[in-house]
mmCIF file of the N, C-alpha and C atoms, coordinates in Angstrom:
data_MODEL
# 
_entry.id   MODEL 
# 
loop_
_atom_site.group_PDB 
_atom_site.id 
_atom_site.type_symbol 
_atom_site.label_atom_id 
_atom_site.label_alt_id 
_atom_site.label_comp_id 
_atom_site.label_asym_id 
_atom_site.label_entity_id 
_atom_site.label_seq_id 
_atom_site.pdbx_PDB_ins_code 
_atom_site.Cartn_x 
_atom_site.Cartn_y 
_atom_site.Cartn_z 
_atom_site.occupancy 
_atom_site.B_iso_or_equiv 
_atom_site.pdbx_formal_charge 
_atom_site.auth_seq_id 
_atom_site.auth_comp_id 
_atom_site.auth_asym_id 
_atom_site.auth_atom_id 
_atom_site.pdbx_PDB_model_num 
ATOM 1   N N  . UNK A 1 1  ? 2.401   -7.820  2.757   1.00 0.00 ? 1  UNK A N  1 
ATOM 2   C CA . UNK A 1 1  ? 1.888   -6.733  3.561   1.00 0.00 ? 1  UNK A CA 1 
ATOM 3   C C  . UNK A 1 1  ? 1.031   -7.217  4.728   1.00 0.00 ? 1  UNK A C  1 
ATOM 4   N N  . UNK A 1 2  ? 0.402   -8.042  4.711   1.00 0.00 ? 2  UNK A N  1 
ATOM 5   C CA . UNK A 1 2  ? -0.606  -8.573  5.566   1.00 0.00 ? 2  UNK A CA 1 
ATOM 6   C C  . UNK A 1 2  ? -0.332  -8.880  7.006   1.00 0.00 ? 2  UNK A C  1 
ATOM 7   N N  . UNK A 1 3  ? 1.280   -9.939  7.411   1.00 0.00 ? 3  UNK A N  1 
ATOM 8   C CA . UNK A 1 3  ? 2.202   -9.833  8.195   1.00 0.00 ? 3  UNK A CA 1 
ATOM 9   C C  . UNK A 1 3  ? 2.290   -8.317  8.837   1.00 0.00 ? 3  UNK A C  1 
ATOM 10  N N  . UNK A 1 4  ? 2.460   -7.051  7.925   1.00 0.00 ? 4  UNK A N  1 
ATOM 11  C CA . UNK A 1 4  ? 3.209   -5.935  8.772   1.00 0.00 ? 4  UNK A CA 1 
ATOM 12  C C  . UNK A 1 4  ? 1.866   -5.105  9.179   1.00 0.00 ? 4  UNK A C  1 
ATOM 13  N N  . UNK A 1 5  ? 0.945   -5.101  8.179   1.00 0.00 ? 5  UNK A N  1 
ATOM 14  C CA . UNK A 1 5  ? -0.262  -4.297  9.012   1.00 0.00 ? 5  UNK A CA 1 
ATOM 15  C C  . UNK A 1 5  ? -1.698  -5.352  8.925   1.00 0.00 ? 5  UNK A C  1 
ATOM 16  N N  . UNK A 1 6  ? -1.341  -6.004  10.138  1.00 0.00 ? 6  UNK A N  1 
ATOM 17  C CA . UNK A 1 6  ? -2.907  -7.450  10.016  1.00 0.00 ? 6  UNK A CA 1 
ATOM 18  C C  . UNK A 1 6  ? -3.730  -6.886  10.922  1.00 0.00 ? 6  UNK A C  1 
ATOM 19  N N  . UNK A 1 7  ? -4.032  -4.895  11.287  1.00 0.00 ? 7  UNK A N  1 
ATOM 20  C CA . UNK A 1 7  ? -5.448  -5.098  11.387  1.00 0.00 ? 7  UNK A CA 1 
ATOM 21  C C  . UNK A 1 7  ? -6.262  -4.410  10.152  1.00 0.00 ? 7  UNK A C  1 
ATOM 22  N N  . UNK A 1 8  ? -5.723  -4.968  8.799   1.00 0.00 ? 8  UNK A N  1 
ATOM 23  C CA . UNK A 1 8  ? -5.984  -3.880  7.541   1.00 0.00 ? 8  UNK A CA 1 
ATOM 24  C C  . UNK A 1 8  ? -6.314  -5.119  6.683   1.00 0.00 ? 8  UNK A C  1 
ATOM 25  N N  . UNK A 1 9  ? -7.630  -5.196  5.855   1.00 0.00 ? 9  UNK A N  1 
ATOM 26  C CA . UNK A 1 9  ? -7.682  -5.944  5.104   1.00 0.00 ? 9  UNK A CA 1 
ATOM 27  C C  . UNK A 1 9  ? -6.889  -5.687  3.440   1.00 0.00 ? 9  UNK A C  1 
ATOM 28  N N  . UNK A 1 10 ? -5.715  -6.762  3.204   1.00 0.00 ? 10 UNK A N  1 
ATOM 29  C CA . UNK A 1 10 ? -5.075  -6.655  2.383   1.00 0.00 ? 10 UNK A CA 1 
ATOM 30  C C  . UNK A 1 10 ? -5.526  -7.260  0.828   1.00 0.00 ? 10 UNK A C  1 
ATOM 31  N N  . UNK A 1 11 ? -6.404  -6.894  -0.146  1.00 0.00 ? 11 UNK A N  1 
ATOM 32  C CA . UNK A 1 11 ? -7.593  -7.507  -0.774  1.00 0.00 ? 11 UNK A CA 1 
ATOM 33  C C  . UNK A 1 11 ? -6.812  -7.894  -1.878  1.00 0.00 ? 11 UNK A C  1 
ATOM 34  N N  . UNK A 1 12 ? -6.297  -8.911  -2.908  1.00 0.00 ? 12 UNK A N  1 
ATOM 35  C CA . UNK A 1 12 ? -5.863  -8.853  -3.749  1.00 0.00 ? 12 UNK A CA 1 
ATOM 36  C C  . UNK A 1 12 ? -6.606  -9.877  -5.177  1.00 0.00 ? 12 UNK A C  1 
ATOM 37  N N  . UNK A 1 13 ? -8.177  -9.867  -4.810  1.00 0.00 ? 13 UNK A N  1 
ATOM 38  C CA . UNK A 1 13 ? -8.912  -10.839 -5.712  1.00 0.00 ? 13 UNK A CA 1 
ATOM 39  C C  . UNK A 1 13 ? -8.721  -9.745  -6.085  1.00 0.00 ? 13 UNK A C  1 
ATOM 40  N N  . UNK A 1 14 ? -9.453  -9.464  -7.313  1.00 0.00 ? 14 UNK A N  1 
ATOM 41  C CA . UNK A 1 14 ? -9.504  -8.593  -8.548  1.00 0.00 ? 14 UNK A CA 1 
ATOM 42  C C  . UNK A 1 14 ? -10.883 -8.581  -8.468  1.00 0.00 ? 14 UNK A C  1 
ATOM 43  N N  . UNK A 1 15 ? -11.533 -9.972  -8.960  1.00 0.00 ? 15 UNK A N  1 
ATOM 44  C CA . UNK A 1 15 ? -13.056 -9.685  -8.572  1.00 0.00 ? 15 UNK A CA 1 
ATOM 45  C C  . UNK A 1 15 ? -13.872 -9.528  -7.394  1.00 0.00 ? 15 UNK A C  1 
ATOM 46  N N  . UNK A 1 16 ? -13.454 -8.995  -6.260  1.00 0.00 ? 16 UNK A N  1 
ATOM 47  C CA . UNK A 1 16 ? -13.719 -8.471  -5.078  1.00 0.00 ? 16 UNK A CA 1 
ATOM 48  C C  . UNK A 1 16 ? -13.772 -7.167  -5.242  1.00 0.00 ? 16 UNK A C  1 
ATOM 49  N N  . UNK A 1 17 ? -12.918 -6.598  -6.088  1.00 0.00 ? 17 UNK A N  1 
ATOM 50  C CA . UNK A 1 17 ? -12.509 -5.080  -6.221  1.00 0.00 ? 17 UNK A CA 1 
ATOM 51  C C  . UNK A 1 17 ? -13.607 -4.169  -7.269  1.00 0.00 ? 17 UNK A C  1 
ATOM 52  N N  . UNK A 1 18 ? -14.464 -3.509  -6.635  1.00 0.00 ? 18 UNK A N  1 
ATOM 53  C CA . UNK A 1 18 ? -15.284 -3.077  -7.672  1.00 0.00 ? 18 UNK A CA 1 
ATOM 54  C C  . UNK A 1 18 ? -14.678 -2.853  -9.283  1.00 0.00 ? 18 UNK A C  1 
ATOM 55  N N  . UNK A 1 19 ? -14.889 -2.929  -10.246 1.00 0.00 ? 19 UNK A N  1 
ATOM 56  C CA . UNK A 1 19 ? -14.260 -2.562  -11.550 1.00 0.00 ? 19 UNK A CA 1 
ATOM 57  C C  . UNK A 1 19 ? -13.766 -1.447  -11.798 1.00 0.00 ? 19 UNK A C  1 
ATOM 58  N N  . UNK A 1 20 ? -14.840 -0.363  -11.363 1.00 0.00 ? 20 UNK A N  1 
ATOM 59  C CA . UNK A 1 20 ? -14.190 1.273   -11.618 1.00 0.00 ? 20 UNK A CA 1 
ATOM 60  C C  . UNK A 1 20 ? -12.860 1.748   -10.408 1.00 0.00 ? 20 UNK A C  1 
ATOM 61  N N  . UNK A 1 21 ? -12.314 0.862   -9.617  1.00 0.00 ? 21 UNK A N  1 
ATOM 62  C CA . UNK A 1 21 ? -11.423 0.756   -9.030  1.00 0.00 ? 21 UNK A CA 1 
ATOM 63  C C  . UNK A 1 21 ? -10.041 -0.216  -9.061  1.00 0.00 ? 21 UNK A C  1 
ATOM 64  N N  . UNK A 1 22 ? -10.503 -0.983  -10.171 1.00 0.00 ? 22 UNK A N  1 
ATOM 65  C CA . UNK A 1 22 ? -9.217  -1.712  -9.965  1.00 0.00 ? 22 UNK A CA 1 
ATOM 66  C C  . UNK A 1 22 ? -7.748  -1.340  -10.765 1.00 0.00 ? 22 UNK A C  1 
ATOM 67  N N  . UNK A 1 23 ? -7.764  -0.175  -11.192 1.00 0.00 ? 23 UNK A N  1 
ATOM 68  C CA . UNK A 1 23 ? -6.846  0.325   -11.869 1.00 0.00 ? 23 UNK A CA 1 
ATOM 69  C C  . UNK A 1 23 ? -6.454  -0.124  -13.043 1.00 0.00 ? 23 UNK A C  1 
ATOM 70  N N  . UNK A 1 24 ? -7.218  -0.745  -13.295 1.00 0.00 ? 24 UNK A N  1 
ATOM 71  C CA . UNK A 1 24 ? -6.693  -1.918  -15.101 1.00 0.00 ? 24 UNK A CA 1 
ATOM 72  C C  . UNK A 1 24 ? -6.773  -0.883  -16.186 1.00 0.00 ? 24 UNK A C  1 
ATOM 73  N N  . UNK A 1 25 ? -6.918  0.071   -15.954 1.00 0.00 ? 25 UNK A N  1 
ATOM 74  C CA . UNK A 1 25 ? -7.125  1.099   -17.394 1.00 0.00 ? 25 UNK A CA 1 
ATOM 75  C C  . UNK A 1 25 ? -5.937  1.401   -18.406 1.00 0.00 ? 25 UNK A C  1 
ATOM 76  N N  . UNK A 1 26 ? -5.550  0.864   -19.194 1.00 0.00 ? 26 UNK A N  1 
ATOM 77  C CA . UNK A 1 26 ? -4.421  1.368   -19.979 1.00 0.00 ? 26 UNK A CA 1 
ATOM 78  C C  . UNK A 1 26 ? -3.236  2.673   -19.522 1.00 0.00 ? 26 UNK A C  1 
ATOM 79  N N  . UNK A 1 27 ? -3.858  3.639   -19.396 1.00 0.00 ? 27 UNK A N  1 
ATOM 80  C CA . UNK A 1 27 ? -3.592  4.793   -19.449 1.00 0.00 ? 27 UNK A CA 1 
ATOM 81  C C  . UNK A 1 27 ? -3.593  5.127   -17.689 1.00 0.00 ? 27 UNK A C  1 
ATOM 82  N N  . UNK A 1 28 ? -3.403  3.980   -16.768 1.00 0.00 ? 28 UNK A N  1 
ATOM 83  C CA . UNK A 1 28 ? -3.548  3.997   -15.940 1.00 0.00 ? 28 UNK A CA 1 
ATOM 84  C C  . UNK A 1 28 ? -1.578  4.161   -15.578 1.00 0.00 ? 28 UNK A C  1 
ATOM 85  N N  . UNK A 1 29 ? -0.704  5.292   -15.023 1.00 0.00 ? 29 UNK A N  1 
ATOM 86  C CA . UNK A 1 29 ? 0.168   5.225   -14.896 1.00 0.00 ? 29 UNK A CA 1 
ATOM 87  C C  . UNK A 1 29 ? 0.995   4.116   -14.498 1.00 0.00 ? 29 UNK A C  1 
ATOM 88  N N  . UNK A 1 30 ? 0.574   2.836   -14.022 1.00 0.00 ? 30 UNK A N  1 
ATOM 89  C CA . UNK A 1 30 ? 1.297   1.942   -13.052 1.00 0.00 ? 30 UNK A CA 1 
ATOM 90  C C  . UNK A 1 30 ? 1.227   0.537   -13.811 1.00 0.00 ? 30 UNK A C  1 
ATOM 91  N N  . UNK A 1 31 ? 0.118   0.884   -15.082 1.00 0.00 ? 31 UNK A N  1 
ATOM 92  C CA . UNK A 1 31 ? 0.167   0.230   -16.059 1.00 0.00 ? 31 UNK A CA 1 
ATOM 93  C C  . UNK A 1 31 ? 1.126   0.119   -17.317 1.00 0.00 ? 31 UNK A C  1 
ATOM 94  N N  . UNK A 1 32 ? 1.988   1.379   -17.628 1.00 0.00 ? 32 UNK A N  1 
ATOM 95  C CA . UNK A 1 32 ? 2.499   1.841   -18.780 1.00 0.00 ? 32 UNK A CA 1 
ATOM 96  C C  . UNK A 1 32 ? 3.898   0.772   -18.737 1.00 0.00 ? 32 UNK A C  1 
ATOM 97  N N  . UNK A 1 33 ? 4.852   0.325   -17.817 1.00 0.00 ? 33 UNK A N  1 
ATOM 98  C CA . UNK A 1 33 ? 5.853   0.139   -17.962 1.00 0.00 ? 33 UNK A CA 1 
ATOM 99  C C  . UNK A 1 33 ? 5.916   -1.253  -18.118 1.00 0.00 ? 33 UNK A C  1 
ATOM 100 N N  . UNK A 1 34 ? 6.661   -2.096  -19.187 1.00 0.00 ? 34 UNK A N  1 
ATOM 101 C CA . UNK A 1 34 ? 6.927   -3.049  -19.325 1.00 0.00 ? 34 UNK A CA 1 
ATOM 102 C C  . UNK A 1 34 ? 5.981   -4.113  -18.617 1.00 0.00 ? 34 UNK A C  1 
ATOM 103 N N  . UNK A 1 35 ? 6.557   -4.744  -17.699 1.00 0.00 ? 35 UNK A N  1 
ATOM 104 C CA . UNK A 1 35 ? 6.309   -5.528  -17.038 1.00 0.00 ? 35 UNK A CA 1 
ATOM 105 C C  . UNK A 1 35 ? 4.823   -5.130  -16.004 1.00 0.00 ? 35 UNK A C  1 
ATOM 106 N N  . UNK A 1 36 ? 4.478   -4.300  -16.150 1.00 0.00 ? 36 UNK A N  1 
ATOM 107 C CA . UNK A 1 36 ? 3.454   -3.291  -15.510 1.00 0.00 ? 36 UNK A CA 1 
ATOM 108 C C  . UNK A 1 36 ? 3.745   -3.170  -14.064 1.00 0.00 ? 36 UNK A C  1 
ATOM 109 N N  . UNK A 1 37 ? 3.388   -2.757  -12.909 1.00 0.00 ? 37 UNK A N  1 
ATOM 110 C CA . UNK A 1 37 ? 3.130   -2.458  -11.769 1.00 0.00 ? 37 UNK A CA 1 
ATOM 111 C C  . UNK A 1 37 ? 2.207   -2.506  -10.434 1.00 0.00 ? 37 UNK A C  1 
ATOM 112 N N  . UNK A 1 38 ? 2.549   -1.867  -9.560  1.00 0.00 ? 38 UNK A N  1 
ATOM 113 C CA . UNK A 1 38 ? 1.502   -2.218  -8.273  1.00 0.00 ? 38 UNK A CA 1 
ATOM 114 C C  . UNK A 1 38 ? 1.170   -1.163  -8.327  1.00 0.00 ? 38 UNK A C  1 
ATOM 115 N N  . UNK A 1 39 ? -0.021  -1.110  -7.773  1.00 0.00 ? 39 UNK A N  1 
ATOM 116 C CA . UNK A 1 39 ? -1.361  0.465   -7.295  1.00 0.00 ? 39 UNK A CA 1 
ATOM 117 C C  . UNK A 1 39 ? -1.472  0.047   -5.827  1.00 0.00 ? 39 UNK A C  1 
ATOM 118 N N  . UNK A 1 40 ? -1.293  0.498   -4.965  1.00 0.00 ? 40 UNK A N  1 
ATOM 119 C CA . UNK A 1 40 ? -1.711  0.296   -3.518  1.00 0.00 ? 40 UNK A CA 1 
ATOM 120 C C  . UNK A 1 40 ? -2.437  1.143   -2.832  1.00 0.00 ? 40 UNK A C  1 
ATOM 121 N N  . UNK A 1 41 ? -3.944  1.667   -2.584  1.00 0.00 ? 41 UNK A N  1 
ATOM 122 C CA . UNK A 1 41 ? -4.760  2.456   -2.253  1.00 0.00 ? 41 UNK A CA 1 
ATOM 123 C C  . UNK A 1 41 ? -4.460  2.000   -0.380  1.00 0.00 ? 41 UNK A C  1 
ATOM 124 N N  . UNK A 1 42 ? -4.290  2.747   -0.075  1.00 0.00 ? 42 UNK A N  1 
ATOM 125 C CA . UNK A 1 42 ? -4.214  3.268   1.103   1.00 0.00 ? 42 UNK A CA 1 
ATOM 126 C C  . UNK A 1 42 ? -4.925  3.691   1.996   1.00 0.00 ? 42 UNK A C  1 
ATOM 127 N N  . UNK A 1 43 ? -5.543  3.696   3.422   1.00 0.00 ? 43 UNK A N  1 
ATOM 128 C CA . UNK A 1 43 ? -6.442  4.053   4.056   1.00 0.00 ? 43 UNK A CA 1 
ATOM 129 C C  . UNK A 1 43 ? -5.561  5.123   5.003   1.00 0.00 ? 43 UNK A C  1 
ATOM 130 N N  . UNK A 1 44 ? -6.458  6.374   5.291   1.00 0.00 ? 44 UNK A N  1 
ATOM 131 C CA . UNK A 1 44 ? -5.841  7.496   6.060   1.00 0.00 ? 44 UNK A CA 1 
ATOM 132 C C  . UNK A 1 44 ? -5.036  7.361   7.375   1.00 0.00 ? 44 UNK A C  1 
ATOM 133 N N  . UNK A 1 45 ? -5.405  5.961   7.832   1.00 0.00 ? 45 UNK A N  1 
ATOM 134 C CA . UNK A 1 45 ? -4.268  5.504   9.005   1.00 0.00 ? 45 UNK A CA 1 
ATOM 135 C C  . UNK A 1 45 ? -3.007  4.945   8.851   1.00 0.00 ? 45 UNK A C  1 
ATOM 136 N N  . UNK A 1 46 ? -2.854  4.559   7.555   1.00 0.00 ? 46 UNK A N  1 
ATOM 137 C CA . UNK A 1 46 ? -1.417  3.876   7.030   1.00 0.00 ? 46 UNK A CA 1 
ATOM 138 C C  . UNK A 1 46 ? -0.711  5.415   6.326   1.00 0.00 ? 46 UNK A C  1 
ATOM 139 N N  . UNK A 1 47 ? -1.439  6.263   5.926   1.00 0.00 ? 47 UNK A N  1 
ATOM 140 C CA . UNK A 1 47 ? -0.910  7.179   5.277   1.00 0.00 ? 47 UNK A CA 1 
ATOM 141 C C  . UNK A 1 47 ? -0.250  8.275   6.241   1.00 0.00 ? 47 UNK A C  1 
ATOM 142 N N  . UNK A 1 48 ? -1.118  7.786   7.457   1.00 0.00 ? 48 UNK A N  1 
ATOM 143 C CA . UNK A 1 48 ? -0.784  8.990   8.168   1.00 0.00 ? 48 UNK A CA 1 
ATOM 144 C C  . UNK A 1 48 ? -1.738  10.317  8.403   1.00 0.00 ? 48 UNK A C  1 
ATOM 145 N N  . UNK A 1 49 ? -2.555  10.154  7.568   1.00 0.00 ? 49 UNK A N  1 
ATOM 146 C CA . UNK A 1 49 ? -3.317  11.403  7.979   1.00 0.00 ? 49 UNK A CA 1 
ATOM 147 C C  . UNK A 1 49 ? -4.768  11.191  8.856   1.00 0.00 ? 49 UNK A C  1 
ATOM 148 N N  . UNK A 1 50 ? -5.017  10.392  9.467   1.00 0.00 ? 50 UNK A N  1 
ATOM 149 C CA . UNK A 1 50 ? -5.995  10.305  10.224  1.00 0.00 ? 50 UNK A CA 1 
ATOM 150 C C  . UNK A 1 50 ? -5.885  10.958  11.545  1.00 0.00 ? 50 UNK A C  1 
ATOM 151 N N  . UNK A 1 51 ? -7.370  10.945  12.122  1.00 0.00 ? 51 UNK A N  1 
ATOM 152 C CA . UNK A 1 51 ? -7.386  11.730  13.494  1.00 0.00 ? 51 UNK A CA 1 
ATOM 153 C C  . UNK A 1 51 ? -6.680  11.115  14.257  1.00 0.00 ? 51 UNK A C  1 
ATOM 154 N N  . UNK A 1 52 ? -6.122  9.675   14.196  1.00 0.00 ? 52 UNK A N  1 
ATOM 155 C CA . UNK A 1 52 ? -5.978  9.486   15.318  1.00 0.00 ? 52 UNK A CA 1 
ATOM 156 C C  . UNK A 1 52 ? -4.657  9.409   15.712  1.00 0.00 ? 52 UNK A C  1 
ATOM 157 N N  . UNK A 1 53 ? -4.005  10.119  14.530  1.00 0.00 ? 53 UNK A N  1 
ATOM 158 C CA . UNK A 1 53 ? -2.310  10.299  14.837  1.00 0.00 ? 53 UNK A CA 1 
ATOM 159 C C  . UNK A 1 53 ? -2.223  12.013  14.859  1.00 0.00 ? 53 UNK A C  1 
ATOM 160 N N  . UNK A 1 54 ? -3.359  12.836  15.269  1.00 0.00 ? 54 UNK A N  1 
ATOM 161 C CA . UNK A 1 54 ? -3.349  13.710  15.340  1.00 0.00 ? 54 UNK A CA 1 
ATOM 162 C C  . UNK A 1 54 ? -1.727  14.495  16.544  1.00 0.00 ? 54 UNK A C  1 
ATOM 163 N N  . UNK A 1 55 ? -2.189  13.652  17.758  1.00 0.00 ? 55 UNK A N  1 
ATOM 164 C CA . UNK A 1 55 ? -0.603  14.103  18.637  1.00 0.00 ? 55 UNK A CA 1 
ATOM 165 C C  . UNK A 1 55 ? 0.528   13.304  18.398  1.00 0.00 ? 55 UNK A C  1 
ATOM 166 N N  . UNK A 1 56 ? 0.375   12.635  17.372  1.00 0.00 ? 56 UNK A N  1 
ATOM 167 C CA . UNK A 1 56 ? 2.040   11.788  17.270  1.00 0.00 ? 56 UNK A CA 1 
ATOM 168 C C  . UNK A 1 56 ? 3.094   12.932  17.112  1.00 0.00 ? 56 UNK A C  1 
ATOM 169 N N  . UNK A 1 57 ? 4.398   12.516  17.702  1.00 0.00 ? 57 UNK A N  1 
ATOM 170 C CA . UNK A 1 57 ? 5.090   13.754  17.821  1.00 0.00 ? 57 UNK A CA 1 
ATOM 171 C C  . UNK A 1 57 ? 6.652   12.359  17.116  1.00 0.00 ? 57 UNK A C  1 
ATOM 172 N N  . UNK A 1 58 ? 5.969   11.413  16.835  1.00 0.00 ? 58 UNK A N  1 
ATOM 173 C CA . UNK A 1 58 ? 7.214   10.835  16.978  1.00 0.00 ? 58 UNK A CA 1 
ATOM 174 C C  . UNK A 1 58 ? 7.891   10.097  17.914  1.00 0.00 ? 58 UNK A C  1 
ATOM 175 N N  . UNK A 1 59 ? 9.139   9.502   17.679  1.00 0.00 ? 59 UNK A N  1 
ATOM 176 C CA . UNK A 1 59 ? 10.217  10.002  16.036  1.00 0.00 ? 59 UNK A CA 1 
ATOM 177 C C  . UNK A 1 59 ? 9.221   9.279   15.087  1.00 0.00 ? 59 UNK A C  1 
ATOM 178 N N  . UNK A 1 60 ? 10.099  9.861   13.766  1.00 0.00 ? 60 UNK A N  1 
ATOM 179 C CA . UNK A 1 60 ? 10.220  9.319   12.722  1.00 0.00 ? 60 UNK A CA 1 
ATOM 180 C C  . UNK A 1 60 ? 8.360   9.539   11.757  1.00 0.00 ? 60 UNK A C  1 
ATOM 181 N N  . UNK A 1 61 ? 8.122   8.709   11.576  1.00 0.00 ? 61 UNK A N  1 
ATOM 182 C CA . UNK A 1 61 ? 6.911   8.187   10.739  1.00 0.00 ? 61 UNK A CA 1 
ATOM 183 C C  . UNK A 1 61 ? 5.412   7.457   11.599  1.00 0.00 ? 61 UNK A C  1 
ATOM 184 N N  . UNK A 1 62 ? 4.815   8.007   11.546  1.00 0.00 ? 62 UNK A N  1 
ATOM 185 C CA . UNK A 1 62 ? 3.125   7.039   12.393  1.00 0.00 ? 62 UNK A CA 1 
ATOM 186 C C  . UNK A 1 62 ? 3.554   5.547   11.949  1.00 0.00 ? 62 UNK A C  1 
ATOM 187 N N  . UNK A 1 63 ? 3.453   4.881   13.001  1.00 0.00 ? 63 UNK A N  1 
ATOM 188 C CA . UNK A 1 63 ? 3.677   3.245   12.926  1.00 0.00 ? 63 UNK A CA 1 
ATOM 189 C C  . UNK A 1 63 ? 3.441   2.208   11.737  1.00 0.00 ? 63 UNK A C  1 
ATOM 190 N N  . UNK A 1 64 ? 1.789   2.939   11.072  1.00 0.00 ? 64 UNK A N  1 
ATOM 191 C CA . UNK A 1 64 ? 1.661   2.211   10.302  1.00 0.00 ? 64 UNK A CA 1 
ATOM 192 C C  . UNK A 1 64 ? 2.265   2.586   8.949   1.00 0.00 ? 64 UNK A C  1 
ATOM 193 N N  . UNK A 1 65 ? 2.559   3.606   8.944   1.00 0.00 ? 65 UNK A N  1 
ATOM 194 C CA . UNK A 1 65 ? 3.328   4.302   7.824   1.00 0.00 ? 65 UNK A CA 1 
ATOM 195 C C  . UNK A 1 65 ? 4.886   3.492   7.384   1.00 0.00 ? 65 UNK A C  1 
ATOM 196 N N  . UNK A 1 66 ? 5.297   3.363   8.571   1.00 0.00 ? 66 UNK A N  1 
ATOM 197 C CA . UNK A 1 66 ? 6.857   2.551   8.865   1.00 0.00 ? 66 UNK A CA 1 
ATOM 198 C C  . UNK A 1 66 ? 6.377   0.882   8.455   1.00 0.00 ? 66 UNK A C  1 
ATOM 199 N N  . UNK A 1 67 ? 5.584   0.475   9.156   1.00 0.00 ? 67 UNK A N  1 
ATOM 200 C CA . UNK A 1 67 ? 5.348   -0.778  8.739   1.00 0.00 ? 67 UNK A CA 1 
ATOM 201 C C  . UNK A 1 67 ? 5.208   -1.193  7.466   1.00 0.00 ? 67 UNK A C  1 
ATOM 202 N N  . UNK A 1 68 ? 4.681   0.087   6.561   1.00 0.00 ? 68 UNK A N  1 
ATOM 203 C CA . UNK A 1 68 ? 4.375   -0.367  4.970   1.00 0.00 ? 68 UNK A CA 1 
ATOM 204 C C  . UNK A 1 68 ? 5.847   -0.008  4.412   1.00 0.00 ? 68 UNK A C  1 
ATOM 205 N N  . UNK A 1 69 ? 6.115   0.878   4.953   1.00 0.00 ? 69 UNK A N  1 
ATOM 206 C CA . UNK A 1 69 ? 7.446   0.980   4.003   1.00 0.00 ? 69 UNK A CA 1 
ATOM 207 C C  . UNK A 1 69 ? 8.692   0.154   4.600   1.00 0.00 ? 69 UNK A C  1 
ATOM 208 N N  . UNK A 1 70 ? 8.576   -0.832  5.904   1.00 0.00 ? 70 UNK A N  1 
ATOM 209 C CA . UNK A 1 70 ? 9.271   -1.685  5.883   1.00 0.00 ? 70 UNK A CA 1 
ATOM 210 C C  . UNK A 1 70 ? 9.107   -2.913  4.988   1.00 0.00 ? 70 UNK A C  1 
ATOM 211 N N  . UNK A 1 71 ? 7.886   -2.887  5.054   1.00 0.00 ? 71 UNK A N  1 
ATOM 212 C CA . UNK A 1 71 ? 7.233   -4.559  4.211   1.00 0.00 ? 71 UNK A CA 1 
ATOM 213 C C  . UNK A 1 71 ? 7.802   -4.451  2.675   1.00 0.00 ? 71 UNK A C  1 
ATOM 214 N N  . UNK A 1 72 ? 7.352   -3.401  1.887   1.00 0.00 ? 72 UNK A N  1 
ATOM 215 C CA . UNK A 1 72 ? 7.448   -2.773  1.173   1.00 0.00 ? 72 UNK A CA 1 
ATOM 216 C C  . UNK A 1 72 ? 8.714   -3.013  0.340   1.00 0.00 ? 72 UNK A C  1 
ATOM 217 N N  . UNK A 1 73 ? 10.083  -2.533  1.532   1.00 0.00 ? 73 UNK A N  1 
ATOM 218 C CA . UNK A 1 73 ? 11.073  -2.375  1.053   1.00 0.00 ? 73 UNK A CA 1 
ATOM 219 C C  . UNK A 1 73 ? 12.164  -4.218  1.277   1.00 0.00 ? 73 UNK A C  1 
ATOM 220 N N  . UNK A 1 74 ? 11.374  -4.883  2.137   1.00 0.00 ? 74 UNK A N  1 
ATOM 221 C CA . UNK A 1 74 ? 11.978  -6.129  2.324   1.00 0.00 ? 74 UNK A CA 1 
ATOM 222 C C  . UNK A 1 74 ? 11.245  -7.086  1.014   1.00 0.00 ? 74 UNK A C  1 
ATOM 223 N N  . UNK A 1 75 ? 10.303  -6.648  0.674   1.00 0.00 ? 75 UNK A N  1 
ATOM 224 C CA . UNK A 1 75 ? 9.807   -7.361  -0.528  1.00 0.00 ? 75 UNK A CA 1 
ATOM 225 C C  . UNK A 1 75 ? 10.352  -7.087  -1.678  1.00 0.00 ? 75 UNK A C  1 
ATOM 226 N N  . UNK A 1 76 ? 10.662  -5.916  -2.094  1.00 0.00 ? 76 UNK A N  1 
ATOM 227 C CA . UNK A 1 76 ? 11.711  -5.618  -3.048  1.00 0.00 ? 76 UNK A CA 1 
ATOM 228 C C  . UNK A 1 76 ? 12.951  -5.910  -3.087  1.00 0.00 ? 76 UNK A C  1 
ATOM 229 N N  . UNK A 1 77 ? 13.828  -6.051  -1.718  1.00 0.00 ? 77 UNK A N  1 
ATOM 230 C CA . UNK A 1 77 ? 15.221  -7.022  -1.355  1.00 0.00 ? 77 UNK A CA 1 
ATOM 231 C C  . UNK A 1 77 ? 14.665  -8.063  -1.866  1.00 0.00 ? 77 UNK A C  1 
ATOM 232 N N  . UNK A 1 78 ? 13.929  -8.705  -1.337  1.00 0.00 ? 78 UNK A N  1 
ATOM 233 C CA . UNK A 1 78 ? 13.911  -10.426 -1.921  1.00 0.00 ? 78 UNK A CA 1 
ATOM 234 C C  . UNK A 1 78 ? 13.273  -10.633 -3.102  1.00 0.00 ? 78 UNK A C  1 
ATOM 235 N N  . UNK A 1 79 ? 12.614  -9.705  -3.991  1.00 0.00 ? 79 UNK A N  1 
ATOM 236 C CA . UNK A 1 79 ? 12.389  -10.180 -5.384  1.00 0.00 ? 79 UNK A CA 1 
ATOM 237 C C  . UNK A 1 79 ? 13.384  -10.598 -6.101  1.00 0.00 ? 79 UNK A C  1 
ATOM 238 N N  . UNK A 1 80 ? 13.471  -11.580 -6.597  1.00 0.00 ? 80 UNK A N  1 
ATOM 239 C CA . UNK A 1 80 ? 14.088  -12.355 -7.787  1.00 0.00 ? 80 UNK A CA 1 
ATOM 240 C C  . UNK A 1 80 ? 14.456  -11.520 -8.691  1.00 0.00 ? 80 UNK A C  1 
ATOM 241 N N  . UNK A 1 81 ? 15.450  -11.342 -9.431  1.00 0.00 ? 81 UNK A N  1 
ATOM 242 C CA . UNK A 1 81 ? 16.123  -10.951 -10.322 1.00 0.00 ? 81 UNK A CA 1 
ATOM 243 C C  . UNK A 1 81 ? 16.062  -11.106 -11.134 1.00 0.00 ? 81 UNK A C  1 
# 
């Protein structure tokens, strides 16, 4: 991710991450499946809802929105099997 949106700090120590945030909770949905999962908290400019895409008219998706779900989806092509 860091490559597609580098003016966003992409944090992935664990102990950087306050505790009541790092999603490790059992019962934490992204936890339940096998092999467990990713949690990716998001800031209102990648999501799209910030002021400052207030007149985006487009096309498509706010930039940074596209950028995560390009990264996103090229990282899942190249995961290993």
């Amino acid at each position: 991710l860091r490559p597609a949106l580098p003016d966003y700090t992409i944090e992935t120590d664990m102990e950087a991450i306050p505790t009541e945030l790092r999603g490790l909770h059992a019962a934490n949905p992204v936890n339940l499946p096998r092999h467990r999962g990713v949690q990716i908290e998001l800031p209102p400019r990648v999501r799209g809802t910030s002021p400052i895409w207030k007149d985006w008219a487009g096309p498509g998706l706010v930039p940074h929105t596209q950028a995560l779900i390009d990264a996103l989806a090229a990282a899942a092509l190249a995961w290993p099997a």
